[in-house]
N, C-alpha and C positions, 0 to 999 in steps of 0.2 A: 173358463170353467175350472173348477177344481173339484180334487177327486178326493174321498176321504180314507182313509184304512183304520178300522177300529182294531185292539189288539190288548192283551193284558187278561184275558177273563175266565171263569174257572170254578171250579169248588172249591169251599172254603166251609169253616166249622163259624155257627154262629157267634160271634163275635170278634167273629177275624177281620181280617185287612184284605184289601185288592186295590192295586192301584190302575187303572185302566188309561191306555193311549188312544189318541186318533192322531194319525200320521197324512199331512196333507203335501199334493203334490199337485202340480199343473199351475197353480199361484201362488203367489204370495198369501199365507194363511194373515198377515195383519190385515186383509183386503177384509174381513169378514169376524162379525162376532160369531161368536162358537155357542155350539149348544149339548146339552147330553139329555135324551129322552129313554126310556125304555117302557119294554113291552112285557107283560106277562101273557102268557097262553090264554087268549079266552078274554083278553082284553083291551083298551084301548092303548097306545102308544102315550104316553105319561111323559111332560115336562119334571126332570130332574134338576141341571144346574145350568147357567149360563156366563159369559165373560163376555165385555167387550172388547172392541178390537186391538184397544189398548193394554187392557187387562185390567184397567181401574176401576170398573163396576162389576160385581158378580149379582146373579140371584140365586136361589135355591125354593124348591119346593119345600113345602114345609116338614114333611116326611124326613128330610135328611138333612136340615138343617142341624147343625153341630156334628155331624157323623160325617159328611163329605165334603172334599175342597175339591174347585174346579181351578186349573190354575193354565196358563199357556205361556211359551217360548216361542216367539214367531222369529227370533233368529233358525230356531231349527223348525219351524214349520211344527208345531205339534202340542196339541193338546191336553192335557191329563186331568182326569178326573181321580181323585187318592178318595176310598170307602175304607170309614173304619166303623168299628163297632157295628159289624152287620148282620142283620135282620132273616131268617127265611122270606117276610115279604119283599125283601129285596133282592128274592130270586128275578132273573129278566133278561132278555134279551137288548143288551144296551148299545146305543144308538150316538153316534156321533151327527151332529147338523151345523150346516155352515149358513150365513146370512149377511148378504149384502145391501141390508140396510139401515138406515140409520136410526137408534131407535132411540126416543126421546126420554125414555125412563126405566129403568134394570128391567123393571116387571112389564115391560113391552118385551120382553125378551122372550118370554115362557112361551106364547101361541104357538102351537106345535105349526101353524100356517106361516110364520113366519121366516121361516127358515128354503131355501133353494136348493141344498146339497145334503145329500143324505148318505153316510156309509152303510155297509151291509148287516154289521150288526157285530157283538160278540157277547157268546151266553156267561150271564154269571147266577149259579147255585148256588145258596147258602143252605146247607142242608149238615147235620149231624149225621 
């Protein structure tokens, strides 16, 4: 089992930057494609970006395509999500998810059911 720690998050003015981590421990994070969803208040938990285990396939929702990269370092166990050019709608509570299975096409990646491991969360504001 592995355990996730989300970490990086904050206020920021719109059209700033945040580059957000998830820090995994207990496994080997190549064991698992990586996923980043978040939440706003009042709503459903939202597929944002995802990588394989390798890191040679990403997706993105379409919301952040061109504004955010999803990228991983599985020598050091750790995931990062880099947001630029950012939105008040992309105020949320963001969500690291881990997934040990094998998924046949990027876009099998997004089902927020697909994923086993979930971190706690950490808030990002973009607010003036």
């Amino acid at each position: 089992q592995v355990q996730l720690v989300e970490s990086g998050g904050g206020l920021v003015q719109p059209g700033g930057s945040l580059r957000l981590s998830c820090a995994a421990s207990g496994r080997t994070l190549s064991s698992y494609a990586m996923g980043w969803f978040r939440q706003a208040p009042g709503k459903e938990r939202d597929f944002v970006a995802a990588i394989s285990r390798s890191g040679a396939r990403t997706f993105y929702a379409d919301s952040v395509k061109g504004r955010f990269t999803i990228s991983r370092d599985n020598a050091r166990n750790t995931v990062l999500l880099q947001m630029n050019s950012l939105k008040p709608d992309d105020t949320a509570v963001y969500y690291c998810a881990g997934s040990s299975r094998v998924f046949s096409t990027p876009q099998g990646m997004a089902p927020r059911s697909g994923y086993d491991y979930w971190g706690q969360g950490t808030q990002v504001t973009v607010s003036s």
